[in-house]
C-alpha positions in Angstrom: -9.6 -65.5 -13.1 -9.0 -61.9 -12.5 -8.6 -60.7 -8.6 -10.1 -57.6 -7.7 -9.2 -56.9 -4.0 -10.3 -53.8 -2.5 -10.5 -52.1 0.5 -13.0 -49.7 1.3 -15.2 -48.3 4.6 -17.5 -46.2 2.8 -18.3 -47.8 -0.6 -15.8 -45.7 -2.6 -13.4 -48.4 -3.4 -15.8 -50.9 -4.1 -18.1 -48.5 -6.5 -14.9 -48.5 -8.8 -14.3 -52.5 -8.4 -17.7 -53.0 -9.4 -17.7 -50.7 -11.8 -14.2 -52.6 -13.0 -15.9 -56.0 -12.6 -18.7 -55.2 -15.1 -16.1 -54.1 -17.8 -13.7 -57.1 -17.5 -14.8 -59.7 -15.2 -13.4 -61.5 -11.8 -14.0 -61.7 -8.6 -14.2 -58.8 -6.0 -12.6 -59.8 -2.4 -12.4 -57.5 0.4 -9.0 -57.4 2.1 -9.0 -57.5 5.7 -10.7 -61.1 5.1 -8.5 -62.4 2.4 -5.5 -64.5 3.4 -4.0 -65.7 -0.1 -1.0 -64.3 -1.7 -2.7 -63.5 -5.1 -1.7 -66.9 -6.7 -5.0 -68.2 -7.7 -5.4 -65.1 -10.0 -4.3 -64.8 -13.2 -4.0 -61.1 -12.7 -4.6 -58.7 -9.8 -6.3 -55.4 -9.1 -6.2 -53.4 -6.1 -8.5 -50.8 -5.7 -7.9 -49.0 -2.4 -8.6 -45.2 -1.1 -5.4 -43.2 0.1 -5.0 -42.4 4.0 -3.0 -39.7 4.5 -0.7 -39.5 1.5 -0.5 -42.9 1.5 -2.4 -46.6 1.3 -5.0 -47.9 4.5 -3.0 -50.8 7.1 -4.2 -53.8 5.1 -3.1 -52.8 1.8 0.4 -51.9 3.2 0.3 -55.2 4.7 -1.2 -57.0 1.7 1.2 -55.7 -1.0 4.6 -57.6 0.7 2.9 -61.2 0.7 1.3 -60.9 -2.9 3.0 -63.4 -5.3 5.8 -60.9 -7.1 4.8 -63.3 -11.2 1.2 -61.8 -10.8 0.6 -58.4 -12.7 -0.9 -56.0 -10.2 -2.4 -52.5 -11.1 -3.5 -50.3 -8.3 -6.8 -48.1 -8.7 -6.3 -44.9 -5.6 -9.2 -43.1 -5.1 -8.8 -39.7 -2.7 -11.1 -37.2 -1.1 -8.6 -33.9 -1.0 -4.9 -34.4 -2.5 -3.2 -37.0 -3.2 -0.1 -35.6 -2.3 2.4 -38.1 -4.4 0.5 -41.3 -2.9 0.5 -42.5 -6.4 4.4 -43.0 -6.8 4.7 -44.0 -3.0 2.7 -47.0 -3.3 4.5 -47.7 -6.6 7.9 -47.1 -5.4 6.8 -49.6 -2.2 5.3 -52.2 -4.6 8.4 -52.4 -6.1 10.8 -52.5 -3.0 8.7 -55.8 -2.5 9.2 -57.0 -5.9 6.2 -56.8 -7.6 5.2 -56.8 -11.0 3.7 -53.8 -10.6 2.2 -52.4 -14.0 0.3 -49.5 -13.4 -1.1 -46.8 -10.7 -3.9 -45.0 -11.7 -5.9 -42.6 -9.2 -9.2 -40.9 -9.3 -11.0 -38.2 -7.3 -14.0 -39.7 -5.6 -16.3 -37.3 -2.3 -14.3 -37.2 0.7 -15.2 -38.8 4.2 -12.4 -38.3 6.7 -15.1 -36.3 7.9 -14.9 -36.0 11.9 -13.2 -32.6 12.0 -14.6 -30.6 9.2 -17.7 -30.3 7.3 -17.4 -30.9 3.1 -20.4 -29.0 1.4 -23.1 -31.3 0.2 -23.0 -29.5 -3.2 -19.3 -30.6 -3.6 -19.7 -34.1 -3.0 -22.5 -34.3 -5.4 -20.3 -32.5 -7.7 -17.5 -35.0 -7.6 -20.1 -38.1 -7.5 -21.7 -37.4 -10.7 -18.2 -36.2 -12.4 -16.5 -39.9 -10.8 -18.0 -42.3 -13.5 -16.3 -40.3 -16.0 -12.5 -41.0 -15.0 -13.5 -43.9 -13.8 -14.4 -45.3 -17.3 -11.6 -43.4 -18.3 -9.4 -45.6 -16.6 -10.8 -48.9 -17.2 -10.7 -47.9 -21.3 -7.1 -47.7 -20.5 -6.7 -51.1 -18.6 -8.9 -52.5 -21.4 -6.6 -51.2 -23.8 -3.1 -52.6 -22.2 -1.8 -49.3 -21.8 0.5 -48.4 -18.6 0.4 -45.9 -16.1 3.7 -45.4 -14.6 3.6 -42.6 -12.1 6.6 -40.2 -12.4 9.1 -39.9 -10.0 8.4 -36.9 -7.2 8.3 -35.7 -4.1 6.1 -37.7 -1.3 4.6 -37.3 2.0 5.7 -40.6 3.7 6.8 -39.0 6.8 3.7 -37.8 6.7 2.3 -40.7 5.8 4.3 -43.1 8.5 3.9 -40.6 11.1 0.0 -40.3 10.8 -0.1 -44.3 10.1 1.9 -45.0 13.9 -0.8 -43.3 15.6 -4.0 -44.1 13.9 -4.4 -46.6 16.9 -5.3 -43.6 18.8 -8.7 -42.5 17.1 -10.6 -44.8 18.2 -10.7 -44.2 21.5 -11.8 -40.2 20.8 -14.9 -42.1 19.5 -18.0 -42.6 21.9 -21.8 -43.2 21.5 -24.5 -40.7 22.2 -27.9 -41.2 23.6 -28.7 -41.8 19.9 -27.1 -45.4 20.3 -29.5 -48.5 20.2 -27.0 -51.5 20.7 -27.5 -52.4 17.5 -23.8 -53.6 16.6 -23.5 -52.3 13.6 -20.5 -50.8 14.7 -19.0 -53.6 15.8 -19.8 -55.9 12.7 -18.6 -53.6 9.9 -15.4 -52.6 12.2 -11.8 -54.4 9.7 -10.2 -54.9 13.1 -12.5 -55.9 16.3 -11.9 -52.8 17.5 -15.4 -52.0 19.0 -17.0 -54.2 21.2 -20.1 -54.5 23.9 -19.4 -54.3 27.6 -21.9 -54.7 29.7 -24.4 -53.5 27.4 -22.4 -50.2 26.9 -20.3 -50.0 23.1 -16.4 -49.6 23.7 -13.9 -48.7 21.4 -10.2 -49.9 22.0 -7.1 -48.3 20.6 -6.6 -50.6 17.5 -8.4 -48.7 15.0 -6.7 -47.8 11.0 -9.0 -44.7 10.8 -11.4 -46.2 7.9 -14.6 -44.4 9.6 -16.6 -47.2 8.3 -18.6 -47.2 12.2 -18.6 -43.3 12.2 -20.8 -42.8 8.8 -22.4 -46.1 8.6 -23.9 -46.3 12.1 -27.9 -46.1 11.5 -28.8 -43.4 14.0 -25.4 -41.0 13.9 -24.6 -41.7 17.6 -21.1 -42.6 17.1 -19.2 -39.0 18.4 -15.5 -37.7 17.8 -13.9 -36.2 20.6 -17.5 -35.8 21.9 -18.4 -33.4 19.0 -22.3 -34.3 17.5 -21.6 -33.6 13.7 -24.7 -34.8 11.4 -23.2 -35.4 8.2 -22.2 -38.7 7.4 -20.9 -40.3 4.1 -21.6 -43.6 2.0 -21.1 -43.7 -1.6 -25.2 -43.8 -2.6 -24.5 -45.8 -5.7 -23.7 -49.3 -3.8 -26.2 -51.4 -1.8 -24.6 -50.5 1.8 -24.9 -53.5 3.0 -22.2 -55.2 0.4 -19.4 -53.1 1.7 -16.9 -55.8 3.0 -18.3 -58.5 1.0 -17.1 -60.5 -1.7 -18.7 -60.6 -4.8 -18.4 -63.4 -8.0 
């Protein structure tokens, strides 16, 4: 059986595993509820988005358990530039010794949204052109031909730096007046990071800056740094409430 293990806040990553799924088969897992090493799988695909120049907490702390005789290729999807994340997560694959076979990556809209606005026109644009590379990149998979990213220059102090204190976003987020108590926030949340205290939401400092709370909550009253934005983000061609689900 194939392995498709994604993460994914917004339904970016898990539009392309389904996508992938529908073409070749497997299962889609989500990642910050899998605990296996890969070794039921015959092969492996990770389809993740990149976080600052780099891969979300859970995949860089999936990737060193995974069992190093499974094939793996990586699907990145980014918002703005990629900025060499392709060959860092390749490079780090192989410091862990896996059988890494290919790194593709593909433009998808952006959603690390909280301190600027992207034009609605533009993420329409990139929506409709995603299916395209998308299917471009599963033809290739199909085909068995490799994607070996060449060697250049990365961001990982970038990346590392920015990683150490994602912690810290989460508590620059608080609840408006808008807020019900639904717990939304709470449920979708990878790392119990939000919680309800005496009837009031709370946000901790163990957040990985996935957003998913920020554009999923149902009445926009999450805040950043006490700034009301109204535009919020998920990919509209996934059923919401699958994101962090697994799927047969």
């Amino acid at each position: 059986m194939t392995g498709i293990l994604y993460f994914s806040s917004t339904g970016n990553s898990l539009y392309i595993s389904s996508r992938l799924q529908k073409k070749i088969g497997g299962k889609i897992i989500y990642i910050p509820t899998y605990q296996g090493d890969g070794s039921e799988f015959d092969q492996i695909f990770i389809v993740t988005p990149i976080y600052s120049f780099g891969m979300p907490c859970h995949v860089f702390d999936l990737l060193p358990r995974l069992d190093t005789e499974k094939e793996i290729t990586i699907i990145q999807n980014y918002g703005g530039m990629s900025g060499g994340a392709d060959y860092y997560i390749y490079n780090y694959a192989l410091q862990n010794g896996l059988n890494i076979k290919s790194v593709y990556t593909v433009k998808m809209p952006e959603n690390f949204t909280v301190t600027f606005t992207v034009p609605k026109f533009y993420l329409k644009s990139v929506l409709k052109g995603a299916d395209k590379y998308i299917d471009k990149v599963i033809a290739k998979i199909i085909s068995g031909e490799r994607s070996i990213p060449q060697k250049k220059r990365t961001k990982e102090a970038t990346y590392i730096k920015n990683k150490s204190n994602w912690h810290l976003i989460g508590e620059r987020f608080s609840v408006n007046d808008n807020c019900v108590k639904c717990g939304k926030c709470i449920s979708v949340c990878p790392v119990n990071n939000i919680s309800m205290v005496d009837n009031e939401i709370e946000f901790a400092n163990r957040c990985v800056a996935c957003l998913g709370c920020y554009h999923r909550c149902p009445n926009k009253a999450i805040v950043y740094m006490n700034k009301t934005k109204k535009d919020r983000y998920v990919n509209p061609n996934i059923d919401e409430s699958l994101i962090g689900k697994n799927i047969d």
